[in-house]
C-alpha positions as CSV (number, residue, x, y, z in Angstrom):
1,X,-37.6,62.3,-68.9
2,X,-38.4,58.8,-67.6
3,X,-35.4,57.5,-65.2
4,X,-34.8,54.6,-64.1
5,X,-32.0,53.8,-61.4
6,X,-30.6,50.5,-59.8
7,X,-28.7,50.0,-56.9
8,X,-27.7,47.3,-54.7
9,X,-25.6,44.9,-56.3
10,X,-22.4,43.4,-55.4
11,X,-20.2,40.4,-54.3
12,X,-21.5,38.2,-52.3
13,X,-20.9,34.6,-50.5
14,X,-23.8,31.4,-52.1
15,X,-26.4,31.3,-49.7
16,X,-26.2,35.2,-48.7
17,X,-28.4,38.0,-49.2
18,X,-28.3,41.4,-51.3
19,X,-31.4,44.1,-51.7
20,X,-31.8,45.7,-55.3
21,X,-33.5,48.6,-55.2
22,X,-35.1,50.4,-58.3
23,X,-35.5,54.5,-58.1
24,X,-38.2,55.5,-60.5
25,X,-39.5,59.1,-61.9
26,X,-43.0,59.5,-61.0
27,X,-44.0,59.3,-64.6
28,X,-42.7,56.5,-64.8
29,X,-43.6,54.6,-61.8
30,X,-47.4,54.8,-61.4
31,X,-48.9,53.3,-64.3
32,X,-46.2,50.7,-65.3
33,X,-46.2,47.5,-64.0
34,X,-42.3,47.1,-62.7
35,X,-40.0,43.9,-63.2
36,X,-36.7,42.8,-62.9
37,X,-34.8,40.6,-65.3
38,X,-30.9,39.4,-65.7
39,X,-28.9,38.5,-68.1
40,X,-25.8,36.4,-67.1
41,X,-22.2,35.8,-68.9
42,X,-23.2,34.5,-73.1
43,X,-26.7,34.8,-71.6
44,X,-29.8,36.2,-72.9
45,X,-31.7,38.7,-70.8
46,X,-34.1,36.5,-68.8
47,X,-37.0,37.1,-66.6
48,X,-36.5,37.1,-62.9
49,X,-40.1,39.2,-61.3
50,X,-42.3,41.6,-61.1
51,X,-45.2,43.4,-59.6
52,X,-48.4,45.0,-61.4
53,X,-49.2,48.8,-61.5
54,X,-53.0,47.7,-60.1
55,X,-53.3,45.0,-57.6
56,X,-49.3,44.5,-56.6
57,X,-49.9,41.0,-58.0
58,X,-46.6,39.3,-58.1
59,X,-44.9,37.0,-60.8
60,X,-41.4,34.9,-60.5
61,X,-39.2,33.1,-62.9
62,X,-38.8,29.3,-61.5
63,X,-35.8,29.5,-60.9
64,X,-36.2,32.2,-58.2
65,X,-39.3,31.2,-56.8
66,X,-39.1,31.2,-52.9
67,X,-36.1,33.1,-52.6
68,X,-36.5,36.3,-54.1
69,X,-39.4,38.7,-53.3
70,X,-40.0,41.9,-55.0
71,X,-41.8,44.7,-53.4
72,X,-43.0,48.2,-54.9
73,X,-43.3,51.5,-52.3
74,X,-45.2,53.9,-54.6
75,X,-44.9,56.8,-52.4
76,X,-41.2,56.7,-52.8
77,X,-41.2,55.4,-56.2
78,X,-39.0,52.7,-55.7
79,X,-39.3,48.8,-56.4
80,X,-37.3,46.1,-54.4
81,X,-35.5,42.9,-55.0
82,X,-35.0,40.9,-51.9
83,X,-32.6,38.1,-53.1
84,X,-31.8,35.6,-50.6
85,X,-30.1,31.9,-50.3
86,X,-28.4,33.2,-53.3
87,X,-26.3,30.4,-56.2
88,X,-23.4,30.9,-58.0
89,X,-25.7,30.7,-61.1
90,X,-27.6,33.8,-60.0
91,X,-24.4,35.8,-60.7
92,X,-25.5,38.8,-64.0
93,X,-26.4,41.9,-64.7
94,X,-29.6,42.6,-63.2
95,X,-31.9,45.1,-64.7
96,X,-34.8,46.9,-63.8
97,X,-37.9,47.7,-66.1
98,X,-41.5,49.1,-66.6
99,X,-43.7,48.1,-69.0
100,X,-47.4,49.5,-69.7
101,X,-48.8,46.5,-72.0
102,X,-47.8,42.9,-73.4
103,X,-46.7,40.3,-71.5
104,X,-45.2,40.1,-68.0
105,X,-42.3,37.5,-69.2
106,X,-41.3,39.1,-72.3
107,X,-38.6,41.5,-72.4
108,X,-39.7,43.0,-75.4
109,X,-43.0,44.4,-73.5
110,X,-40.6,46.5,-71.6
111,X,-40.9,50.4,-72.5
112,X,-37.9,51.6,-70.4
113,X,-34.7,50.2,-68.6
114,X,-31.9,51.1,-66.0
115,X,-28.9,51.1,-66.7
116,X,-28.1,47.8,-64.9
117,X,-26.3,46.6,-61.3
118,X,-23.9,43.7,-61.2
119,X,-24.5,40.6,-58.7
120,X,-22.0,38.4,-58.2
121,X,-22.1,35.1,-56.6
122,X,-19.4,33.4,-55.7
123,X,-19.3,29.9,-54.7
């Protein structure tokens, strides 16, 4: 059964720092390329990063660019979310998710979620 679990979030000052991590099963993790999206209060789910399954080529939204990094360890199965100098308008439910095909930016490419981790930002 393909698993994916996100931890990490919580409450936290503008301009401070959280970690998301992503726990994978191995049948999920290797072939996918992994992502991270968000989706904020009367928001639709919007694309934040990810990495690619072959070259750990990265891809941000705009709006994150220079302060968030994602990561992948695929000997533990796990991808990263390094959020720092964090806004107010950062603050949603952030998602993990793997895709096989399609495109990167597109939610809709995404073959499996997690069940989501709150971040909240407060200003």
């Amino acid at each position: 059964q393909v698993q994916l679990v996100e931890s990490g979030g919580g409450l936290v000052q503008a301009g401070g720092s959280l970690r998301l991590s992503c726990a994978a099963s191995r049948r999920t993790f290797i072939p996918y390329t992994m992502a991270w999206f968000r989706q904020g209060p009367g928001k639709e789910r919007e694309f934040v990063a990810a990495i690619s399954r072959s070259d750990g080529g990265t891809y941000y939204a705009d709006s994150v660019k220079g302060r968030f990094s994602i990561s992948r360890d695929n000997a533990k199965n796990t991808v990263l979310l390094q959020m720092n100098s964090l806004k107010p308008e950062d603050t949603a439910v952030y998602y993990c998710a793997a895709r096989s095909g399609g495109s990167i930016y597109n939610h809709a490419s995404y073959d499996y979620w997690g069940q989501g981790t709150q971040v909240t930002v407060s200003s």
